[in-house]
C-alpha positions in Angstrom: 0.0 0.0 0.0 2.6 2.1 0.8 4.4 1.6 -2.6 1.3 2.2 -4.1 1.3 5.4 -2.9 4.7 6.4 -3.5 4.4 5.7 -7.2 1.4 7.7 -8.0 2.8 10.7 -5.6 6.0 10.6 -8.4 4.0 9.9 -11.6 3.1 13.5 -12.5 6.6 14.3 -11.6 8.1 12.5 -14.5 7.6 14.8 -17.5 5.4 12.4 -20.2 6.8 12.2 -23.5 5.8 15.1 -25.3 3.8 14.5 -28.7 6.4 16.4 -31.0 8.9 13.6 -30.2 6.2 10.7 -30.4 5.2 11.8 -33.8 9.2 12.4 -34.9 9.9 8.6 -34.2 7.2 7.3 -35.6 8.0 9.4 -38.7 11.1 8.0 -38.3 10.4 4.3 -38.1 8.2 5.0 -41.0 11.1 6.3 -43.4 12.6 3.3 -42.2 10.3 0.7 -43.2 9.4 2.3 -46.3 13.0 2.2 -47.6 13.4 -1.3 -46.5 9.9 -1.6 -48.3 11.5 0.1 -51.2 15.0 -1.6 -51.3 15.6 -3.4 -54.4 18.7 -5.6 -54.3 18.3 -6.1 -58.1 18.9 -2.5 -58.6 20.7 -1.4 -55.8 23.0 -4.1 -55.5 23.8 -3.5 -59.1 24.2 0.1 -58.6 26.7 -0.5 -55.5 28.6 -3.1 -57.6 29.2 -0.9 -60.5 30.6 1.6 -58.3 33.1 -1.0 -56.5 33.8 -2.5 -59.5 34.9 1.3 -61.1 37.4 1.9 -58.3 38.9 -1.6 -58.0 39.5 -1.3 -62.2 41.4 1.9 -61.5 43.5 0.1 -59.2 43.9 -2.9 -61.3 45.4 -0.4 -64.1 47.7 1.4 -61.7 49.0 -1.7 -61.0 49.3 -2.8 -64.3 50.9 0.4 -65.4 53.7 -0.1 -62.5 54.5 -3.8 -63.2 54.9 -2.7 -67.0 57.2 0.0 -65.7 59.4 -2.2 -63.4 59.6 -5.2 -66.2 60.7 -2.8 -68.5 63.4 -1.2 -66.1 64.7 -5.0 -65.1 64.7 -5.5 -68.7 66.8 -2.5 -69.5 69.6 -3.5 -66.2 71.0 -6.3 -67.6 72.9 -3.4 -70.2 75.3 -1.4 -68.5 74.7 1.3 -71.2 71.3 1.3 -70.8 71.9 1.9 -67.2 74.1 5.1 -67.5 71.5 6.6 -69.5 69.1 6.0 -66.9 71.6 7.5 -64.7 72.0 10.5 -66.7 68.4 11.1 -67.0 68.1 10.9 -62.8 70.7 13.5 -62.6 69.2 16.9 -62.5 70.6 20.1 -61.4 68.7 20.9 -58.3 67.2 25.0 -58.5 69.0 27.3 -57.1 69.0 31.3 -57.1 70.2 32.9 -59.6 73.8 34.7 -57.7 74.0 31.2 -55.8 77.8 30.0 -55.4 78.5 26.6 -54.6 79.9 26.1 -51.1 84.1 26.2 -50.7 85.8 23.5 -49.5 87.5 25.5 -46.2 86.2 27.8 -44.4 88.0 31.2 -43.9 89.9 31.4 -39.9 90.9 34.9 -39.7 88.4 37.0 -40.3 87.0 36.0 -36.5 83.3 35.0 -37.2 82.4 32.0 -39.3 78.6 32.0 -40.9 77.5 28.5 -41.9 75.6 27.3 -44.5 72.2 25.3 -44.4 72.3 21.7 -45.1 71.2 22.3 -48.4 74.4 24.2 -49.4 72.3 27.7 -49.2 73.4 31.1 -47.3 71.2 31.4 -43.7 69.8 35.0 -44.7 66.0 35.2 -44.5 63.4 37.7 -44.9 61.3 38.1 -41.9 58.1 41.1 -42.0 57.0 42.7 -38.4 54.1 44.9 -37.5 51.6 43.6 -39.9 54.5 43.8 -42.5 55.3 47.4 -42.1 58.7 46.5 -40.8 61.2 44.4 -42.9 63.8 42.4 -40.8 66.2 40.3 -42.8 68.1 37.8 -40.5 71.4 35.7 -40.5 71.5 33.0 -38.7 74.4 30.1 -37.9 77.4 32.5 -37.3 80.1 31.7 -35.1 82.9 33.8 -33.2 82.9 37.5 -33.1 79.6 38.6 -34.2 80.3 42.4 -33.4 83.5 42.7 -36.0 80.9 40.9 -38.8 78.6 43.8 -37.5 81.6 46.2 -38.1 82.0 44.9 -41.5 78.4 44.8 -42.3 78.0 48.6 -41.1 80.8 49.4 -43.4 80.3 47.6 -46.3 76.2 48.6 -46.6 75.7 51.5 -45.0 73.4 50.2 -42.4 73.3 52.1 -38.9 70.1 49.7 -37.7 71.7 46.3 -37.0 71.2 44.3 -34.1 73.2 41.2 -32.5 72.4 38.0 -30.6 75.2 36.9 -29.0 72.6 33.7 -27.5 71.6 32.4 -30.7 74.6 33.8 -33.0 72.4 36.1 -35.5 72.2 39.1 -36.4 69.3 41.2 -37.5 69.8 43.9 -40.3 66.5 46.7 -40.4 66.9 48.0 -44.4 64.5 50.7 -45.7 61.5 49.1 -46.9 61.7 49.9 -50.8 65.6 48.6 -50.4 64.7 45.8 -49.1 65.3 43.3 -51.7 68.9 45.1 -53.1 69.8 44.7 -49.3 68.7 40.7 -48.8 71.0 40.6 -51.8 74.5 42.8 -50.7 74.4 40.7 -47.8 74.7 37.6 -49.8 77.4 39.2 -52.4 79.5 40.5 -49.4 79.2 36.9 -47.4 80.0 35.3 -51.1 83.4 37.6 -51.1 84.3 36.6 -47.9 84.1 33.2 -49.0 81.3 31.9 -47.2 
């Protein structure tokens, strides 16, 4: 009796399911059955196949294509001539800018700073832009030893009072005039490429 009670004291508690959401999943169930209704395995199944069927024949042909290609190459290996020519035809000259140098074999010892070049035989100067690009920084990086005396030289050289060092990280950081910006970038690299960098 006293359960009873308790059960109808909390029945209008619960909130009853609200007839928007009865009528959504019966709409729902409805959509349901009547594309299971609908299904056709005749005509969707061929549907479905002719789409699998398309992708796995483009992959069929790229496989094709790359057995035809490595055939002919093993073909081709048994003649050494053959195999030079392939050579030369792998052997491109990578791009490079157009005042690039190639790298010298010693570095110079007496001038008291060192810069290095990037693993891919390139000079470490880089554009950087500041202030929602109203300032122009360009940066060299990887220099070892006195950075003050290559701030000397740079100061005499360029003409460049604004040039900041980091003696942490061994860069410096040269602040050209915006519309010389690019003839700057480059008189760096000309002056390191003199000092036989």
């Amino acid at each position: 009796m006293m359960l009873a009670s308790c059960c109808t004291a909390l029945r209008p508690t619960l909130a009853p399911r609200s007839v928007f959401a009865r009528t959504y999943v019966a709409r729902q169930a409805k959509d349901r059955m009547r594309w299971w209704l609908d299904f056709d395995p005749h005509k969707h199944g061929e549907k479905m196949f002719e789409q699998y069927s398309k992708k796995e024949a483009k992959r069929v042909e790229s496989l094709q294509e790359r057995v035809k290609r490595f055939r002919a190459m093993r073909g081709r290996t048994d003649d050494l001539d053959a195999l030079e020519e392939l050579a030369k035809e792998e052997e491109k000259e990578p791009l490079r800018p157009k005042n690039w140098q190639p790298p010298p074999a010693e570095l110079p010892k007496d001038l008291g700073y060192v810069v290095k070049r990037t693993r891919f035989g390139q000079l470490p100067v880089y554009t950087r832009y500041l202030n929602m690009r109203e300032v122009c920084k360009i940066n060299i990086r990887r220099v070892d030893g006195d950075l003050w005396i290559l701030k000397a030289e740079l100061k005499k050289d360029l003409g460049i009072d604004l040039i900041q060092v980091n003696e942490l990280t061994g860069q410096l950081n040269v602040f050209p005039l915006w519309e010389k910006k690019f003839e700057v970038k480059q008189a760096i690299e000309e002056f390191l490429y003199r000092k036989g960098f």
